[in-house]
C-alpha positions as CSV (number, residue, x, y, z in Angstrom):
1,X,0.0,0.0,0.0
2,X,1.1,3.5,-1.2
3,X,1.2,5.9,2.3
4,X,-0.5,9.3,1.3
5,X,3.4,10.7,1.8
6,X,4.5,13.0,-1.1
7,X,8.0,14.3,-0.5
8,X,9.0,16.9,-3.6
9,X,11.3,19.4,-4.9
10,X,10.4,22.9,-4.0
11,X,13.1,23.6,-6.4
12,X,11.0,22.0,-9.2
13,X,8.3,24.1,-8.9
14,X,10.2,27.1,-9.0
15,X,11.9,26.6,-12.3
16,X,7.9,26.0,-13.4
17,X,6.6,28.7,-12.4
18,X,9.5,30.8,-13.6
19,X,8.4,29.2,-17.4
20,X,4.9,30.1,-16.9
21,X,5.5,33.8,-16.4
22,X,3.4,35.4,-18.6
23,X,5.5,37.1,-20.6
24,X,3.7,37.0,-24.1
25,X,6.7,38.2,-26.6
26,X,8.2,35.3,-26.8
27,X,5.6,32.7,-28.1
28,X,8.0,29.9,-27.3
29,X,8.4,29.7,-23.5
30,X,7.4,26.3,-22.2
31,X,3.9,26.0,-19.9
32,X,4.9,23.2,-18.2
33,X,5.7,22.4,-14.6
34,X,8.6,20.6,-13.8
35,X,7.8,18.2,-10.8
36,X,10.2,15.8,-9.1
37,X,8.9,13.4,-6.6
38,X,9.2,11.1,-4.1
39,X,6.7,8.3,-3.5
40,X,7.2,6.1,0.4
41,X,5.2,3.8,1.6
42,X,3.8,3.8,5.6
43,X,6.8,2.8,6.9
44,X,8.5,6.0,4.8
45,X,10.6,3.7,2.8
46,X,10.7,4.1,-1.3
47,X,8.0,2.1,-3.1
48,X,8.6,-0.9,-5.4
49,X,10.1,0.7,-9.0
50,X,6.9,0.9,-11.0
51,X,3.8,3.1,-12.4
52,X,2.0,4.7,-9.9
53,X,-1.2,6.7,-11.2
54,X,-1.1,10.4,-9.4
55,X,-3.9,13.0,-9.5
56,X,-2.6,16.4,-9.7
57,X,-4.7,20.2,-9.3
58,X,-4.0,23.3,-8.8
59,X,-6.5,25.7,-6.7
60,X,-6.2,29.3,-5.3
61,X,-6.8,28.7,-2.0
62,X,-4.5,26.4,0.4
63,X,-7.7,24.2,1.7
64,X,-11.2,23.3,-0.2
65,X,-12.4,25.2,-3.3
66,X,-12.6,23.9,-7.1
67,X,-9.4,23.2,-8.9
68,X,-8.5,25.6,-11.5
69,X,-6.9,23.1,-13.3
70,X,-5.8,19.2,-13.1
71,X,-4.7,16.2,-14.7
72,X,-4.4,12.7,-13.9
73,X,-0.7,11.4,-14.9
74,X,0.7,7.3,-14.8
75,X,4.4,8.1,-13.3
76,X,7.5,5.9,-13.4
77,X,9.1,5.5,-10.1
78,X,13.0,4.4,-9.7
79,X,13.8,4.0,-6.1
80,X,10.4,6.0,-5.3
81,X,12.2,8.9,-7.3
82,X,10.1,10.4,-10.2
83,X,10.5,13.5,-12.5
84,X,7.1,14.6,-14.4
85,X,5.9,17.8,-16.5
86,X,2.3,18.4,-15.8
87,X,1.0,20.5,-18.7
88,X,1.2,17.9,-21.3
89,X,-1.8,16.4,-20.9
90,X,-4.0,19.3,-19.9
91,X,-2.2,22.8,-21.1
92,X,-1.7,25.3,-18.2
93,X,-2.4,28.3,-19.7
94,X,-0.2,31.4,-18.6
95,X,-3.3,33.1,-17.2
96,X,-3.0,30.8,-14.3
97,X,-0.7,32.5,-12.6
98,X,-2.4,36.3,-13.0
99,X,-3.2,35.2,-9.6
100,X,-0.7,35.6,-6.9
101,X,-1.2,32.3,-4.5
102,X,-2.0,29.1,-5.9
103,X,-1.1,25.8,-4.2
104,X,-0.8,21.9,-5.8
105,X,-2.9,19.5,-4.4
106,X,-1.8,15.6,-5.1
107,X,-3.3,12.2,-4.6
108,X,-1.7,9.2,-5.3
109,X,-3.6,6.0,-7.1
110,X,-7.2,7.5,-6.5
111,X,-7.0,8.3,-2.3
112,X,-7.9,11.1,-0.8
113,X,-5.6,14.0,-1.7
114,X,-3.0,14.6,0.5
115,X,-2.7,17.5,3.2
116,X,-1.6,20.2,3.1
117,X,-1.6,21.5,0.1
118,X,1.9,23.2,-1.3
119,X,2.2,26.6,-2.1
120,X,3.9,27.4,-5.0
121,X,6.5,29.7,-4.5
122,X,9.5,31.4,-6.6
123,X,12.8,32.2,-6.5
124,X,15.0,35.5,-5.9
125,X,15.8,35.7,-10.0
126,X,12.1,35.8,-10.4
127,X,11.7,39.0,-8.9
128,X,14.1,39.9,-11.7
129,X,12.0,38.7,-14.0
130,X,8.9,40.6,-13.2
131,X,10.9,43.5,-14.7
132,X,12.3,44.2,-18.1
133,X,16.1,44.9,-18.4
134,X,16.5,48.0,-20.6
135,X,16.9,47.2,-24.1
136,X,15.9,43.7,-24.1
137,X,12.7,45.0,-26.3
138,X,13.5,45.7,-29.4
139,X,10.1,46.9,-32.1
140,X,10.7,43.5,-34.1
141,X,10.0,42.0,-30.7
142,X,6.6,43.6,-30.7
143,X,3.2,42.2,-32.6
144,X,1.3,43.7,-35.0
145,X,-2.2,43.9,-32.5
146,X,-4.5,44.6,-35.5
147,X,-2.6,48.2,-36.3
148,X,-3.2,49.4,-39.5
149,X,-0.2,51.0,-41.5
150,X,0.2,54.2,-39.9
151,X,-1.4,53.4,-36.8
152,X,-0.1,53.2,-33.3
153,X,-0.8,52.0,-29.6
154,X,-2.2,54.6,-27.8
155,X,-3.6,54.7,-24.0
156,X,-7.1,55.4,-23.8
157,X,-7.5,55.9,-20.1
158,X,-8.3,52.8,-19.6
159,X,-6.3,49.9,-22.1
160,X,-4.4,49.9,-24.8
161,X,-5.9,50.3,-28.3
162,X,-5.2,50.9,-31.8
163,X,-5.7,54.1,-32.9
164,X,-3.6,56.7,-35.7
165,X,-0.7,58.1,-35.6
166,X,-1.4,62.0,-35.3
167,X,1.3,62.0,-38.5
168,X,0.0,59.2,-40.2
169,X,-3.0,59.2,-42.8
170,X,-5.3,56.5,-40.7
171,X,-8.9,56.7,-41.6
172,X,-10.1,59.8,-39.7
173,X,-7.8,62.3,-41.2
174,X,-4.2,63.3,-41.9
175,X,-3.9,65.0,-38.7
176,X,0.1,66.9,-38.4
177,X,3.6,65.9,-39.9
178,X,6.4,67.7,-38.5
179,X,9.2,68.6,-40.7
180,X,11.6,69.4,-38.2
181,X,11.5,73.3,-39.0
182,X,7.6,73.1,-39.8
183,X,4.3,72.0,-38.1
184,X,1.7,71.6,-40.8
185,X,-1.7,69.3,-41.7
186,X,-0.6,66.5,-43.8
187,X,-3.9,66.6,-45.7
188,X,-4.3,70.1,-47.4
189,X,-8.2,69.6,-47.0
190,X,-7.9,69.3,-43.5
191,X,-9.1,72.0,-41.2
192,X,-7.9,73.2,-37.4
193,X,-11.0,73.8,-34.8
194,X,-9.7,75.3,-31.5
195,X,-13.1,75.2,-29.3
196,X,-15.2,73.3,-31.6
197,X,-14.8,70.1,-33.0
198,X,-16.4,71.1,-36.4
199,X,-14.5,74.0,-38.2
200,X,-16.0,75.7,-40.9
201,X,-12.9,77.4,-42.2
202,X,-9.2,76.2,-42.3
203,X,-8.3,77.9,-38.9
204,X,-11.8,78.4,-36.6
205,X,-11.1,79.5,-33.1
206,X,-13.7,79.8,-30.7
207,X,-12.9,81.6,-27.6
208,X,-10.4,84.3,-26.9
209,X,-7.1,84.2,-29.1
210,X,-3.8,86.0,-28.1
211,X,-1.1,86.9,-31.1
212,X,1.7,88.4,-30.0
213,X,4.1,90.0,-32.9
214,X,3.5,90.7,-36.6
215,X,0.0,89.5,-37.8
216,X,-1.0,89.4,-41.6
217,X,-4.5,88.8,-43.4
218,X,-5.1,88.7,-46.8
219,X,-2.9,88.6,-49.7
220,X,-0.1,89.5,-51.2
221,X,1.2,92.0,-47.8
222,X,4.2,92.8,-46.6
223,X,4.9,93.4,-42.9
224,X,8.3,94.3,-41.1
225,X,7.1,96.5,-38.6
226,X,7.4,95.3,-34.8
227,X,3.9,94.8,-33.4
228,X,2.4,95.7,-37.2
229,X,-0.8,94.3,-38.3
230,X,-2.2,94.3,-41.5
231,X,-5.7,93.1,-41.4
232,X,-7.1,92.7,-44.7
233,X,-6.8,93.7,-48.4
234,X,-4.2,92.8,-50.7
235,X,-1.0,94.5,-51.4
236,X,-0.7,95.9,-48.6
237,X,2.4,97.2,-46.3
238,X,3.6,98.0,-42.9
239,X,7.3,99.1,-42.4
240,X,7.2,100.9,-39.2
241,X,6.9,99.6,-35.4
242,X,3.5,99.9,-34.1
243,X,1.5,100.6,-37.7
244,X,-1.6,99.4,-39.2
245,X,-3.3,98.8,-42.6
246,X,-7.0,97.8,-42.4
247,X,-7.9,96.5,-45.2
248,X,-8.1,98.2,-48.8
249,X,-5.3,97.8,-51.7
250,X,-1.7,99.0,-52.2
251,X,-1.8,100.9,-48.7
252,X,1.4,102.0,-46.8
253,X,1.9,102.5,-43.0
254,X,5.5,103.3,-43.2
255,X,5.3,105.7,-39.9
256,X,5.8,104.6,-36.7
257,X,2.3,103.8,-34.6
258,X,0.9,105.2,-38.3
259,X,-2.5,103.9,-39.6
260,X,-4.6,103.4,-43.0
261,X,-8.4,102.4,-42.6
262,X,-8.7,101.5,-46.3
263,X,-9.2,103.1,-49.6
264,X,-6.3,102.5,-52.6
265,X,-3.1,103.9,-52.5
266,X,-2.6,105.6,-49.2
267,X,0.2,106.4,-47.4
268,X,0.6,107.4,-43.8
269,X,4.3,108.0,-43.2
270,X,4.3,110.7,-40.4
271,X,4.8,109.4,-36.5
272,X,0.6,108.5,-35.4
273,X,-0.5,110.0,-38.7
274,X,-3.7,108.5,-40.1
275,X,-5.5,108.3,-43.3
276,X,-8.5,106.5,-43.1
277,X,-9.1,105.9,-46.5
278,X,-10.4,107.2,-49.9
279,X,-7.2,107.5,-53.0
280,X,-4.7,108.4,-52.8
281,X,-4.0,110.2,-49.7
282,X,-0.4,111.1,-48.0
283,X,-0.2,112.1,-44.4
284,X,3.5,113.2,-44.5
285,X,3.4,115.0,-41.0
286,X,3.3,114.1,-37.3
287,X,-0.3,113.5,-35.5
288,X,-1.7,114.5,-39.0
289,X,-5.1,113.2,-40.3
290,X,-6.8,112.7,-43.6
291,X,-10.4,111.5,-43.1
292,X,-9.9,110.6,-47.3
293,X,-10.9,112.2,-50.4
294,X,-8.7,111.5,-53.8
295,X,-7.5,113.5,-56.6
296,X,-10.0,115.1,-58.8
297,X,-7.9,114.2,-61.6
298,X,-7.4,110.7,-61.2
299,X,-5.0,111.1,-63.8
300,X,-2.8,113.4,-61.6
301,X,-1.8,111.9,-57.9
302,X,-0.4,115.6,-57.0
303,X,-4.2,116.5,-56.9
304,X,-4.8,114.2,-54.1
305,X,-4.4,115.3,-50.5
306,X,-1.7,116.1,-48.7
307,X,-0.7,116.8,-45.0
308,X,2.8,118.0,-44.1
309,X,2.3,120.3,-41.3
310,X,2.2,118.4,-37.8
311,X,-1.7,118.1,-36.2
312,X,-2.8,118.9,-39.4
313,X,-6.2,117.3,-40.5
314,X,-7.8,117.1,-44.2
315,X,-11.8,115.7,-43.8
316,X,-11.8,114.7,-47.2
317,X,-12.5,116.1,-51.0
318,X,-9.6,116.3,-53.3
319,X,-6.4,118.4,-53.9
320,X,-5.9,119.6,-50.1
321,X,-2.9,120.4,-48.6
């Protein structure tokens, strides 16, 4: 008769449980459990050399409970030594050990199974293991995970998913490539929302917006004036620190903290001078104004107005000075 006395290699299990880890790069790690074994009889001596039938489970809890997994294994004895891998009848799937305290239960030749149960347990390199040494990852070492080309893992708050690359083309949009010197959409139909996710225009902001430096709208401007804005129109230029052109065509602010409303072909060149529009117009002087006006000969720019005299203001009409 076979005593219910199981004497076995701690150091068995730990080499199993080190192949079960679950790390899931590397296809090719064995789930198996190495077991070594040694089967006595009442009086604790080594049974006969034979095949003993042995019951093996493995549960989460160290008494009662359902076993998690089991197989029943014939194993060969040589002076009541043994050496098993349990796994290759019933696979042990690396899930198994997502739970941190399992314990084997064993019965030999149908008894009851023997108590207690053993804990299995690790070793100090395993606590190595749970960690990854830096540069032992490499990307050929990674899977594919359903990505699409151009598409990357991305954290969603919650797991990891599949989603696009903001520089890739992906299915909802070309989103940004960055050059290195530039920032831009990769798709020229794209468009930018800031405050709203449907933009109705290739920049749409809603909320307050802050530029600091030159600004230009339109076409076809030029601005080199510190702090210069020119904020509509075409053709239009600002040359001095602190000057404006509004809109219109062919306008020049080319006086410091100068300013041109509109109109074609005005000039305000004096420090603050304005002209706020009509044809024409110069504001030469300091503080000076012209409200607008033109030439009455449209053939003949000296006929438009003129302001050379400092505080000086024109209200409109033609040929002032």
């Amino acid at each position: 008769m076979i005593a219910k006395c199981f004497n076995y290699s701690i150091m068995a299990l730990v080499v199993a449980c080190v192949c079960l880890l679950p790390i899931k790069l590397y296809a090719d790690v064995p789930q198996l459990i190495n077991i070594q074994g040694l089967l006595t009889d009442q009086t604790g001596d080594a049974v006969s050399d034979g095949t003993h039938s042995v019951d093996f489970a493995i549960y989460e809890t160290a008494s009662g409970g359902s076993a998690i997994w089991s197989e029943t294994r014939d194993v060969a004895t040589s002076d009541g030594l043994f050496t098993i891998l349990l796994g290759e009848v019933t696979p042990i799937p690396a899930s198994l050990f997502d739970t941190s305290d399992l314990w084997l239960g064993i019965a030999v030749a149908g008894e009851d199974e023997m108590t207690p149960r053993q804990q299995l347990t690790t070793v100090p390199y395993v606590f190595q293991a749970r960690t990854v040494a830096d540069g032992s990852i490499q990307l050929v070492d990674l899977a594919q995970n359903g990505a699409a080309t151009d598409q990357i893992l991305k954290w969603n708050g919650t797991a990891w998913t599949v989603a696009d690359d903001e520089g890739g083309s992906g299915s909802s949009g070309g989103g940004w490539t960055d050059d290195g010197r530039y920032v831009r959409l990769t798709a020229s139909a794209d468009s930018v929302g800031i405050g709203t996710n449907t933009p109705e225009a290739k920049l749409h902001v809603v909320g307050d917006a802050m530029i600091k430096g030159r600004t230009l709208f339109g076409n076809g401007h030029t601005n080199t004036g510190n702090y210069g804005a020119v904020s509509g129109g075409t053709g239009n230029t600002v040359s001095a620190d602190g000057a404006v052109v509004s809109g219109g065509d062919a306008n020049t602010a080319s006086g410091e903290l100068g300013a041109v409303g509109g109109g074609q072909g005005n000039t305000a060149s004096g420090f603050a001078s304005t002209v706020g529009g009509g044809v024409g117009n110069h504001s030469y002087a300091q503080f000076a104004t012209i409200a607008g006006g033109g030439p009455p000969d449209l053939g003949d720019p000296m006929t438009s107005n003129r302001v050379v005299s400092d505080y000086s203001t024109v209200g409109g009409g033609g040929d002032n000075q």
